[in-house]
N, C-alpha and C positions, 0 to 999 in steps of 0.2 A: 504493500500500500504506500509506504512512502517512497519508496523508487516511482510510484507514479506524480505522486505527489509532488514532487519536483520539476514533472514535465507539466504541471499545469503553474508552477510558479515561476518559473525560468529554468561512552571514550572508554573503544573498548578499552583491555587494559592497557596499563602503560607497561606492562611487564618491572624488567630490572632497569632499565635504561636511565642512564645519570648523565646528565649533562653536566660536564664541570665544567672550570677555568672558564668563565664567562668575565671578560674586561669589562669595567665599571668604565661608563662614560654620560652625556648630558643627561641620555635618556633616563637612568635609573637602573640600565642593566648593561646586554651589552649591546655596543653599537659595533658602526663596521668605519673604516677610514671614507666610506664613499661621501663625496661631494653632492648634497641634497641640492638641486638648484633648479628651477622650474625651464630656465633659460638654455640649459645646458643641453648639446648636442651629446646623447648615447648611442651605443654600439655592442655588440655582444647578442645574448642571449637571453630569454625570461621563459625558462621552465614554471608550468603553470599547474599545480597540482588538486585536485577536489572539483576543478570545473569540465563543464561538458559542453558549455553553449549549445544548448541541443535545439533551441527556439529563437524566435527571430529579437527577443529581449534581450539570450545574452549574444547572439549573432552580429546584431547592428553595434553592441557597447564594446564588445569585440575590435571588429573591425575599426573602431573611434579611438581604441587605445593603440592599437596598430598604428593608426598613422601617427599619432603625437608621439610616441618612439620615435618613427621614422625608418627609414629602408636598410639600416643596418644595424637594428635591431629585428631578431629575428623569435618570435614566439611561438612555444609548442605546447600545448596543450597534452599533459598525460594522465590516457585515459581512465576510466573511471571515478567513482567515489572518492572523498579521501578517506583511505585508509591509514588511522593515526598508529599502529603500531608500524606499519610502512614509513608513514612518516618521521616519527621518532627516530629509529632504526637511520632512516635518511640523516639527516641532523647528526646524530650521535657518530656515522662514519666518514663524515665531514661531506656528506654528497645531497645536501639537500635542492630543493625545487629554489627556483629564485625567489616567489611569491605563491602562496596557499591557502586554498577556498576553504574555510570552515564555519561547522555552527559556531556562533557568538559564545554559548554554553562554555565550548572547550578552549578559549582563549585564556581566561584566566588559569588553567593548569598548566597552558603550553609555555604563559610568561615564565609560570611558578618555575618549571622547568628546565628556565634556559633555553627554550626551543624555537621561540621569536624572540624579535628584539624591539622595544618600546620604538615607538616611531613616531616622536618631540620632532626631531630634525626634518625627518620624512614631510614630518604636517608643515613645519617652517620651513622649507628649503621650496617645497611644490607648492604653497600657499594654500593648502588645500582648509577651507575653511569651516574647523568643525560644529561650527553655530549654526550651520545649517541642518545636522543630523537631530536627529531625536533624542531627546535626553536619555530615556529607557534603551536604545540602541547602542546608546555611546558609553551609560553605564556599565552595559554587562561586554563593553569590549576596555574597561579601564580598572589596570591592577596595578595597586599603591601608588598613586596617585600619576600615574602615565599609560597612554593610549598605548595598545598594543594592535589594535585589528579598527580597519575602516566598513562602517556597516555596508550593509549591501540590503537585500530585500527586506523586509518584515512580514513578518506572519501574525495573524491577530484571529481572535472568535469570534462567533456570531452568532446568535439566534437562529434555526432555521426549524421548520415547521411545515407541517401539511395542516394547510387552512381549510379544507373540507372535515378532516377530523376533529379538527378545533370547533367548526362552528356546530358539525353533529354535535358536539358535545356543551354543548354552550359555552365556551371560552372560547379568550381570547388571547393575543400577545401577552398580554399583560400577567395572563398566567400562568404563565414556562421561560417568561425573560429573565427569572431571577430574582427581581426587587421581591417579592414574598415568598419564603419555601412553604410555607402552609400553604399557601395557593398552590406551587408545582407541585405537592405533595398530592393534594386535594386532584388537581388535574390530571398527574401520572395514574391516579386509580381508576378515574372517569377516562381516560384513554385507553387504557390496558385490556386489550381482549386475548381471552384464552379459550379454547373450546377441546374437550374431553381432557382437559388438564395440560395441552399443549397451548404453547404462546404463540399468537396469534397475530396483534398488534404491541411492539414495543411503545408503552406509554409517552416514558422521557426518561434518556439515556443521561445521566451525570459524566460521561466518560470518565470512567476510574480505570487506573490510577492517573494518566497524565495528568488530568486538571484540579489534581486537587488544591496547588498552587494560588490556583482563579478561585476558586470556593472559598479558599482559606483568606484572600485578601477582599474580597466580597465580605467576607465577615469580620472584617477589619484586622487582619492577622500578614503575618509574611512568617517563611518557615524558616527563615533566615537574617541576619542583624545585617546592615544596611554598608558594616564595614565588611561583612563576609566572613567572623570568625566565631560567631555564634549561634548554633541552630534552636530554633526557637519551637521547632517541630510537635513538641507535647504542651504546646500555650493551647489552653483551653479552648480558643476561639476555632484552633485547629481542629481537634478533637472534635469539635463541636460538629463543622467544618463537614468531617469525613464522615459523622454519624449520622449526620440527614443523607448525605450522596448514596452513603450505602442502603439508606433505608428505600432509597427509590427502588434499588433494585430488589430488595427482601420484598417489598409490596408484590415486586412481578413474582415471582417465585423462586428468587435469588438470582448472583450475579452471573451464575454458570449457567441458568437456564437464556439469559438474557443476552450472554456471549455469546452462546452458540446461535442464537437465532438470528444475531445480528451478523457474524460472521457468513451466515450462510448467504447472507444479500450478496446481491448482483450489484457491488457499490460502485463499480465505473460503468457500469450501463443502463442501459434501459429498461431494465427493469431490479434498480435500486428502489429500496423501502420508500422513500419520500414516492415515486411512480406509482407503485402496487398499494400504497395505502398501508405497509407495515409498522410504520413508526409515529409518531402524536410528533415530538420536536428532540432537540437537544443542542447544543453546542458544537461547531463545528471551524475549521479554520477556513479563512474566506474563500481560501483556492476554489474549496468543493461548489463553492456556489457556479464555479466557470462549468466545472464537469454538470453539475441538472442542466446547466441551460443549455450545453452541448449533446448529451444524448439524451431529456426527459424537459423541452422547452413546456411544453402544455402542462406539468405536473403542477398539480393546485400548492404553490409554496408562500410561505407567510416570513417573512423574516424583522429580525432587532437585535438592537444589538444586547446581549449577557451586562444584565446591570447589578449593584450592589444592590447591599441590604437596604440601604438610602434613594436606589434607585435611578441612583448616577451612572451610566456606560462604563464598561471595565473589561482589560482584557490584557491578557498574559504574552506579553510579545517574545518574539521565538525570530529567530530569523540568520544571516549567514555575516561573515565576514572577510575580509582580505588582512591577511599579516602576513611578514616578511622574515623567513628565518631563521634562525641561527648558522653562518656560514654561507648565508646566500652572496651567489658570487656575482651577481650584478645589483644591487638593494636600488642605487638609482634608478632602474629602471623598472626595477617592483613597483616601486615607489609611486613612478609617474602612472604607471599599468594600472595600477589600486587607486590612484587621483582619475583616471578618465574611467574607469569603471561604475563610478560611484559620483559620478561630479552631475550638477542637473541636465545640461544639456545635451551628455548621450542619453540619462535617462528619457527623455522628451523624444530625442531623434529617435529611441529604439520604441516608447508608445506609441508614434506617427506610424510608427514601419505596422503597428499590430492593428493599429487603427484600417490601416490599409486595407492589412489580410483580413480581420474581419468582415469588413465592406465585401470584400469580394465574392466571398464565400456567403455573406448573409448572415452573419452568426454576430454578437453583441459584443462591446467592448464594454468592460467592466472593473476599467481602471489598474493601477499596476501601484500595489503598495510599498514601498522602498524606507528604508533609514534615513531618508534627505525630504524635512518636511517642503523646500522650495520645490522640488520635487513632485511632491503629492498634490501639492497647490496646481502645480502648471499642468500635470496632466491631468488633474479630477476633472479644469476646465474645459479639458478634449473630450469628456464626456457629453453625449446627446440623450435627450430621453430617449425610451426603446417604444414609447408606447406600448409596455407591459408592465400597469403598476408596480406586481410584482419583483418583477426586475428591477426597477428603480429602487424599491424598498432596500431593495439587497446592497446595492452597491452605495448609499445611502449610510445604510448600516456600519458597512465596512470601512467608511470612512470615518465617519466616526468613530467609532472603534478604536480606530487608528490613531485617533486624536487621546484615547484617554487610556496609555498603556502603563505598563509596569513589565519589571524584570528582573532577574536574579543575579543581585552584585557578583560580579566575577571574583573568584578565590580560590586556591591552588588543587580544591579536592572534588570540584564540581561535577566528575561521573561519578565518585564513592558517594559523595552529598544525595545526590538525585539518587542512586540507586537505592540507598537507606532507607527513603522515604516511600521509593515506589513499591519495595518489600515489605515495609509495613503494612502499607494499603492495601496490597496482595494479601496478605496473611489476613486481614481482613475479610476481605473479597471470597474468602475460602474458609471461611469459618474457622479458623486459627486462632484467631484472638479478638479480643475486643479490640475498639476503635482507641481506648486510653492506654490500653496495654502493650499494643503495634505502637502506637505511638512512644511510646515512654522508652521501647525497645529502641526504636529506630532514632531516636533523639541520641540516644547516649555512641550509638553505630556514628552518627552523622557528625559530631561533638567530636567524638574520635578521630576519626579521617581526618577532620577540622584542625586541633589540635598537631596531630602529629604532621599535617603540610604546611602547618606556619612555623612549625618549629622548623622544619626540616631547611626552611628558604631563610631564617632568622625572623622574628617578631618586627 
């Protein structure tokens, strides 16, 4: 699923791997001798590792950073995923990529470890100006008190819903957006159909474990201290947090009955749950909204955006980054590659290019979310109505959204952290433990990890 997921948008372990003898220079960690300077004629080479350009988003940003290189610089793109124990591995035998596509997530361990290098000079020498990025974007690519990685896309939630099932049921938005759990509560039961004891309509999906994050900060909580060395995972608000999500799904007839039935949709096609009338609503990341309207356009869908307990728009931003690595043997040229990648104007030129392709084909543009709010501004205005309320609602939505994020301070332990948490929630999910007891488990797991990656980098 998320291999596809990618093509609608554009940590394992780290094993033994020790990055030492890293030189201290402006950035905070280590830097490289190379001359950051916007002006400057390069040459060489920019191995490009995590990207695929598979679409004409990163095809057009692509071809934008190609020319501002210039003709002797020569860019190769190697293929697939990035794979971080590859990468590491890379780094550690002095043969890394020149520059490297990751989740935002995993920036703050790759600092911890030596594996990039802070890019103070990089931002100063290309002028790349980071008041244009998103605060939540820029946060979880900033570790003790220096950028490591330049955002790139964003990923955000959204409401999404079959409004024939809602209105069979007499609800409405207002009662699966979030702002009341007594109402989703009340609403997942009035949605929920079973017949001879098989599930039949999934009411409303909390998606556990990823989103417990959004629930917990929805209920005024973060699972994490803000400088990233405290986990905060068994604050009651949490707990609290995880005991309604889960109880959505005990209502259906637990999370296994409600996994498999959801697993078994046809969720890139045409006959996904939202088409067939299988699902009431839930929370979903904006991309999917591209795929209904590409193989299930006529599907009766209601969308908003995931609000607080106060009923304020909220949403858990996720999304990639560029950083430059440890030993990379052209960084000016990283450098400038991760400035036209991310800068607005290819963003805008590569919207134009999708603008196009939709046109041509007949299919809707529904906007392209990115880490650079000048950005989001100039393409949302390339947006037309579709005349299909629906569709507007959505992209609507997402924008908004977009506007009201949060993210997880970057800190050296950030796959052991997540994983902590997301085993707690499991062991829930499976009848293992209670929601205070997972918790309280997974705090002291996460505290640990915590603990032993600040030590290990120094406090």
């Amino acid at each position: 699923m998320q291999r596809r997921a990618r093509a609608y948008l554009s940590m394992a372990a780290v094993g033994t791997v020790l990055l030492t003898g890293c030189a201290q220079g402006t950035g905070g960690g280590e830097t490289s001798n190379a001359t950051y300077d916007r002006g400057t004629k390069l040459s060489g080479k920019v191995s490009v590792m995590g990207f695929g350009a598979t679409d004409e988003i990163g095809k057009v940003r692509l071809d934008e950073a190609k020319k501002a290189l210039g003709s002797k610089v020569k860019v190769k793109l190697i293929p697939g995923d990035l794979d971080i124990q590859q990468f590491l591995s890379s780094v550690a035998s002095g043969d890394a990529p020149e520059v490297v596509y990751a989740d935002r997530g995993q920036i703050g361990s790759f600092a911890s470890r030596g594996a990039v290098i802070p890019l103070d000079d990089c931002i100063k020498g290309e002028k790349i100006d980071t008041s244009a990025f998103r605060s939540s974007a820029l946060d979880a690519v900033t570790f003790r008190g220096h950028v490591y990685g330049i955002p790139e896309f964003n990923v955000v939630q959204i409401i999404q819903a079959n409004a024939d099932l809602l209105r069979r049921a007499g609800l409405t938005l207002d009662d699966v957006n979030g702002s009341s759990w007594s109402k989703v509560s009340a609403a997942n039961k009035r949605l929920t159909r079973t017949v001879g004891g098989k599930l039949k309509v999934i009411g409303f999906d909390s998606k556990l474990p990823e989103f417990l994050p959004l629930w917990a900060k929805a209920n005024g909580a973060d699972l994490i201290s803000a400088d990233g060395k405290t986990a905060q995972i068994d604050d009651p608000k949490v707990v609290q947090a995880l005991t309604w999500a889960v109880g959505i799904y005990n209502a259906q007839g637990g999370f296994g009955k409600v996994k498999a039935y959801r697993d078994s949709a046809d969720f890139f096609g045409s006959g996904n749950q939202y088409a067939t009338g299988t699902l009431g609503a839930m929370p979903m990341e904006q991309w999917y909204v591209n795929v209904l309207n590409d193989v299930s356009p006529k599907a009766p869908m209601a969308f908003d955006t995931v609000r607080d307990r106060q009923g304020q728009p909220i949403a858990f931003a996720s999304g990639s980054a560029w950083a430059i690595p440890k030993g990379s043997k052209n960084p000016g040229a990283a450098c400038r590659f991760a400035r036209v990648m991310t800068q607005t104007s290819s963003w805008v030129k590569a919207a134009q290019e999708r603008v196009r392709l939709r046109q041509k084909d007949g299919g809707l543009f529904t906007g392209v979310l990115t880490g650079n709010v000048e950005a989001d501004k100039k393409i949302q205005a390339m947006i037309k109505p579709s005349g299909d309320q629906k569709w507007d609602k959505a992209i609507q939505a997402e924008y908004t959204a977009n506007d009201h994020t949060f993210s997880m301070p970057a800190n050296p332990a950030g796959q052991e952290f997540e994983t902590a948490w997301q085993d707690g929630v499991n062991r829930v999910l499976n009848g293992q433990q209670s929601p205070k007891a997972a918790m309280a488990q997974a705090q002291k797991e996460a505290q640990k990890a915590l603990d032993d990656a600040w030590a290990e980098i120094g406090k």
